[in-house]
N, CA and C atoms as an extended XYZ file, in Angstrom:
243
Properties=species:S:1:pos:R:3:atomname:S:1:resname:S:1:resid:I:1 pbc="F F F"
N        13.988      -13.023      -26.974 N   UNK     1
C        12.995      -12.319      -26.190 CA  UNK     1
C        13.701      -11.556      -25.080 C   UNK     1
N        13.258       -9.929      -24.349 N   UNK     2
C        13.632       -9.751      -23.782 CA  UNK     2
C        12.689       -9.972      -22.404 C   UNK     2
N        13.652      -10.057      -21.774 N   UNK     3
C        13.046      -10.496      -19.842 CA  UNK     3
C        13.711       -9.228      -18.799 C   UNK     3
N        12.555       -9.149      -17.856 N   UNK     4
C        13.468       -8.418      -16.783 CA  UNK     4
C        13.351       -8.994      -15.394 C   UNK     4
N        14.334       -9.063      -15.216 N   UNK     5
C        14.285      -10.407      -13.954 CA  UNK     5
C        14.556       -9.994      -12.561 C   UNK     5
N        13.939       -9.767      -11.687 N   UNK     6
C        13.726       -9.086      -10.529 CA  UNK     6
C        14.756      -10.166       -9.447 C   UNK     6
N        15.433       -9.531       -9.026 N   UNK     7
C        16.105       -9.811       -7.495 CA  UNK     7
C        15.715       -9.562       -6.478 C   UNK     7
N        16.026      -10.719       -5.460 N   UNK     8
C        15.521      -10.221       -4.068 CA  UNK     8
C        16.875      -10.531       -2.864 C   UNK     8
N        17.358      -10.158       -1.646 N   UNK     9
C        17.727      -10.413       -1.156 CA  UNK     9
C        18.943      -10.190       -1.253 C   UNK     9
N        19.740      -11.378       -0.984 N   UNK    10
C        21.639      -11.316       -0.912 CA  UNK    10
C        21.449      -11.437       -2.369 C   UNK    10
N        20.607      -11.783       -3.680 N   UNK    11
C        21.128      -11.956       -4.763 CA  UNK    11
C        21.367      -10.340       -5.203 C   UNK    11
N        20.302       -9.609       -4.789 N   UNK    12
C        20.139       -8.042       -4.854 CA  UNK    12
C        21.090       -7.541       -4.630 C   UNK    12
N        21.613       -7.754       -3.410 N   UNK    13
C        22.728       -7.148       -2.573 CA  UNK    13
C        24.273       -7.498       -3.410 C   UNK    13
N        24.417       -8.769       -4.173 N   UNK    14
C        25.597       -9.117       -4.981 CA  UNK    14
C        25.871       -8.403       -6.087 C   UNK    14
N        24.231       -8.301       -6.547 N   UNK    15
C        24.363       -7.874       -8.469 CA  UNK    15
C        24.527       -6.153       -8.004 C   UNK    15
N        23.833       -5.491       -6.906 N   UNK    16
C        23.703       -4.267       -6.585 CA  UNK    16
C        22.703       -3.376       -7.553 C   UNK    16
N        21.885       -3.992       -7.930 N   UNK    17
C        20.405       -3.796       -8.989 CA  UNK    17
C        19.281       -4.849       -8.239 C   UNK    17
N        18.140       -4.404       -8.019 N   UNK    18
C        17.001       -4.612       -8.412 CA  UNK    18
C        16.487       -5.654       -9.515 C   UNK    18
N        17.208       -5.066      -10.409 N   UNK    19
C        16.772       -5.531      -12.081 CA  UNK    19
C        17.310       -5.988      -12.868 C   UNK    19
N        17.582       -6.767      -13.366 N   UNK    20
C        18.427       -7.371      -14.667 CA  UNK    20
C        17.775       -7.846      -16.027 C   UNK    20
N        17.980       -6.925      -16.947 N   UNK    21
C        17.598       -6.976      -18.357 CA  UNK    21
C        18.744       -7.943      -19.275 C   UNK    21
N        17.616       -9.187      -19.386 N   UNK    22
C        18.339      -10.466      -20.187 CA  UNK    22
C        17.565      -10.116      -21.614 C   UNK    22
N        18.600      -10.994      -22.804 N   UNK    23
C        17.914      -11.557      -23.829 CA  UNK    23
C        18.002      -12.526      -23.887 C   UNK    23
N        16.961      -13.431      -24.145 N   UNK    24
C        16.816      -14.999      -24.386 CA  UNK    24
C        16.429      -15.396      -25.587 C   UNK    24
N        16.980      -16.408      -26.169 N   UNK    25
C        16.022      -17.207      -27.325 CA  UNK    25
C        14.819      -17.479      -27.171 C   UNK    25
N        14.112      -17.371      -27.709 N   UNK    26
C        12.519      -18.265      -27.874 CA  UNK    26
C        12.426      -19.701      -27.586 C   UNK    26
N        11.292      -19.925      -26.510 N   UNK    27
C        11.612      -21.089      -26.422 CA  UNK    27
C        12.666      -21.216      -24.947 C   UNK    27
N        13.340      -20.575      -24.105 N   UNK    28
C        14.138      -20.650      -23.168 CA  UNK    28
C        13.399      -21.332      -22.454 C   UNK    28
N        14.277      -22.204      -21.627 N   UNK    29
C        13.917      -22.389      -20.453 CA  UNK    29
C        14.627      -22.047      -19.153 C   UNK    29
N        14.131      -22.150      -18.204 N   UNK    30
C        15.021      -21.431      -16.643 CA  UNK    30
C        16.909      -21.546      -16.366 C   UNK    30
N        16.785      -22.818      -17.106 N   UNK    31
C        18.096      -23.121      -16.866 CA  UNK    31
C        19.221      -22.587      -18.132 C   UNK    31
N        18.444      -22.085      -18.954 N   UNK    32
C        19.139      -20.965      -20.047 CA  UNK    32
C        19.081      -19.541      -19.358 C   UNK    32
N        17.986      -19.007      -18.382 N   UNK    33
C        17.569      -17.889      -17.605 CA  UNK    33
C        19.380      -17.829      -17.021 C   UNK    33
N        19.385      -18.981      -15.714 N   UNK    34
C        20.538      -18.832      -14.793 CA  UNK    34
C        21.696      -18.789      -15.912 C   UNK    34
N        22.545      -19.342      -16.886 N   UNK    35
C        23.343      -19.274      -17.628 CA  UNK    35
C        23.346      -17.770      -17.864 C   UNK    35
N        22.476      -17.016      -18.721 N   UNK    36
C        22.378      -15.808      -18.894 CA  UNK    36
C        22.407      -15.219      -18.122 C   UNK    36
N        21.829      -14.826      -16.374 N   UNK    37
C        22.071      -14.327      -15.631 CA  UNK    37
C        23.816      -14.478      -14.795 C   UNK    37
N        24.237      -15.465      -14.974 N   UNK    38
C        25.222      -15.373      -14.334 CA  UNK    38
C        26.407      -14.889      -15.045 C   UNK    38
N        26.253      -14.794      -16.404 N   UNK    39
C        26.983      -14.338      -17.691 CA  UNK    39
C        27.452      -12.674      -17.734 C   UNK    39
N        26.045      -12.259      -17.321 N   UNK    40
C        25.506      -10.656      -17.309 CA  UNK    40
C        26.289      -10.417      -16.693 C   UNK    40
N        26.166      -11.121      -15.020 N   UNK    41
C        26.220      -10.457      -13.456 CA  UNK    41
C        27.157      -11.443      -13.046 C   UNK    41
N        28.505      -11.673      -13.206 N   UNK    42
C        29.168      -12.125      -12.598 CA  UNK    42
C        29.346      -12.696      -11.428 C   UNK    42
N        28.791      -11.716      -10.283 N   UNK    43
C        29.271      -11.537       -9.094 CA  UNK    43
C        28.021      -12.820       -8.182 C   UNK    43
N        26.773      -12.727       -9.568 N   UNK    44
C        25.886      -13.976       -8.705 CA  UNK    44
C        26.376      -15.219       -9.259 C   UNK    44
N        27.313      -15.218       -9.579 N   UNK    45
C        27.878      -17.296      -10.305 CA  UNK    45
C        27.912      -18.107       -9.131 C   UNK    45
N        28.501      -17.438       -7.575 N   UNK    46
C        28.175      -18.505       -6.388 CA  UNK    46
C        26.546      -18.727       -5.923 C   UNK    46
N        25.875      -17.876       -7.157 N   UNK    47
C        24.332      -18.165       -6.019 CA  UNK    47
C        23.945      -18.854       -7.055 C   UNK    47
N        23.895      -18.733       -8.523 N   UNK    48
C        22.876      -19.037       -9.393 CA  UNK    48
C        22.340      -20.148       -9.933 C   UNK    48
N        23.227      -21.495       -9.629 N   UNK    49
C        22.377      -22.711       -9.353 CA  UNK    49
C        21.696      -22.899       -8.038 C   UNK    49
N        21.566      -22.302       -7.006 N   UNK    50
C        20.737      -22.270       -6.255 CA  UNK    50
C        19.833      -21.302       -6.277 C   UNK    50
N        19.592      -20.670       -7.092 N   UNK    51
C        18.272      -19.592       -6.681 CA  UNK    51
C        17.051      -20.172       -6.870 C   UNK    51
N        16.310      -19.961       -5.996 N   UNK    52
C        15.319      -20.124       -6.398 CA  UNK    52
C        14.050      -18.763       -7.198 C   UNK    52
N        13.798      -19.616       -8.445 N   UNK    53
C        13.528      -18.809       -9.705 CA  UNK    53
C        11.795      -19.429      -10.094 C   UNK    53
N        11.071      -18.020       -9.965 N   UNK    54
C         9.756      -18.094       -9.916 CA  UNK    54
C         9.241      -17.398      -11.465 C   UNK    54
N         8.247      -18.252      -11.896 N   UNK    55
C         8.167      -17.970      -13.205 CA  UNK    55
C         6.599      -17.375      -12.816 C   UNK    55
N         6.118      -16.103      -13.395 N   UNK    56
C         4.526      -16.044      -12.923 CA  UNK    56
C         4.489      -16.310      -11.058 C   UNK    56
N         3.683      -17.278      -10.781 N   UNK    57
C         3.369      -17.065       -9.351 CA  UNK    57
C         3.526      -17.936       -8.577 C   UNK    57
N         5.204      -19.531       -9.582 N   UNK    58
C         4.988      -20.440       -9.220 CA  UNK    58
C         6.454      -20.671       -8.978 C   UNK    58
N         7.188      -20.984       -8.573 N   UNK    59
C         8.538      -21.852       -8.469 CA  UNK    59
C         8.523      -22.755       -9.493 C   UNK    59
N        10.039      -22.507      -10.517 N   UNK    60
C        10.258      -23.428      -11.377 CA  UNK    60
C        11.304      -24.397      -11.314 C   UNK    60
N        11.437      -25.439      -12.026 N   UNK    61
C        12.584      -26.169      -12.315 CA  UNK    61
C        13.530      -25.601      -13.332 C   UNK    61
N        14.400      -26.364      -14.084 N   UNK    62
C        15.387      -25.544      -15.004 CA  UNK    62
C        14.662      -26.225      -16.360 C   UNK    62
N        13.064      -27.021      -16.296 N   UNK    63
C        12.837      -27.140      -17.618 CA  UNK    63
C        11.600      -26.482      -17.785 C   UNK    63
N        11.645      -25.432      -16.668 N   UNK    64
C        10.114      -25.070      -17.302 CA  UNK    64
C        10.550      -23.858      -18.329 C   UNK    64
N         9.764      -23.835      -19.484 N   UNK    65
C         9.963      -22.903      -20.468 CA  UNK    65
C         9.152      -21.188      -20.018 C   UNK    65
N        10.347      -20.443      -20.753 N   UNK    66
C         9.776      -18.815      -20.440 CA  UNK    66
C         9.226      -18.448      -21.592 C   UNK    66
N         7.900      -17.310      -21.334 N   UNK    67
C         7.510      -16.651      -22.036 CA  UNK    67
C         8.185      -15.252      -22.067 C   UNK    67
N         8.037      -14.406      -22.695 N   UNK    68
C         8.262      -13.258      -22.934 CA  UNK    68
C         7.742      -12.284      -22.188 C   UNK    68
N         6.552      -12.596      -21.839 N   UNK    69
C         5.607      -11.904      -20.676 CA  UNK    69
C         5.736      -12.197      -19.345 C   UNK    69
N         5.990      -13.398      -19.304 N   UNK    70
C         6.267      -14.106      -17.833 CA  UNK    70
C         6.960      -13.086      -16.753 C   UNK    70
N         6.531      -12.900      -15.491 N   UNK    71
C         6.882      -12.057      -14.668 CA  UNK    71
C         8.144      -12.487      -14.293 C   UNK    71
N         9.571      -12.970      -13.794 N   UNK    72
C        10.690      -13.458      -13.712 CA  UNK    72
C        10.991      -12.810      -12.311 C   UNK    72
N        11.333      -13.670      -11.104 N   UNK    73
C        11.604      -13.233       -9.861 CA  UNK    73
C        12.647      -14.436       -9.367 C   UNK    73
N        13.929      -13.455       -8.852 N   UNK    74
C        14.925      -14.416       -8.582 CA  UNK    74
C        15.149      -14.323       -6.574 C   UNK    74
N        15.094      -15.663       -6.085 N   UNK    75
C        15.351      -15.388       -4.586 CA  UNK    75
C        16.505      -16.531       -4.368 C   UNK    75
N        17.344      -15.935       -3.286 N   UNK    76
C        18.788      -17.113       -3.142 CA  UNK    76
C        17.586      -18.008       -1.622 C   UNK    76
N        18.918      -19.175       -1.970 N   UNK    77
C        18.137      -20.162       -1.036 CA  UNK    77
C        17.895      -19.022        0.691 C   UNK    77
N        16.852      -20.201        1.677 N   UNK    78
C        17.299      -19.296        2.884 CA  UNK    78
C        17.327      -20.466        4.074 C   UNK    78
N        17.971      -20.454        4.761 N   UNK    79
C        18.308      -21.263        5.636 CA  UNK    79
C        18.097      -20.285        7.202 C   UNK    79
N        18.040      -21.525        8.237 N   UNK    80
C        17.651      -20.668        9.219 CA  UNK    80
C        17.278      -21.744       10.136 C   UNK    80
N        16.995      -21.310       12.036 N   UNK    81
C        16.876      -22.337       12.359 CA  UNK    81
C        15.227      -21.693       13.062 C   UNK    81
């Protein structure tokens, strides 16, 4: 399936896109998402077990499974005081 997986932030600022066009197997789940994303985009491998990765309108774990339709939005952690 193909996905297009939206960046926000310093992850934006690393990959230097907006956008990242993955293919996934059927059946993926998030934690096949980050593998593939960090595969693509090199430059996010220090963020991509920490991102936090929103499937639709919800924050996922690495077992929630993707659809094909599923909206895909990637944000790095944020810390702050």
């Amino acid at each position: 399936m193909k996905l297009a997986v939206q960046l926000f932030a310093r992850a934006r600022d690393l990959a230097g896109r907006e956008l990242v066009n993955l293919e996934l197997d059927e059946g993926a789940c998030v934690a096949d998402l980050r593998t593939a994303l960090a595969e693509q985009v090199p430059q996010l491998i220090p963020l991509a077990q920490g991102l936090l990765i929103a499937v639709g309108t919800h924050y996922a774990d690495n077992h929630v499974r993707i659809d094909a339709d599923d909206p895909i939005a990637c944000f790095p952690p944020v810390s702050g005081g």
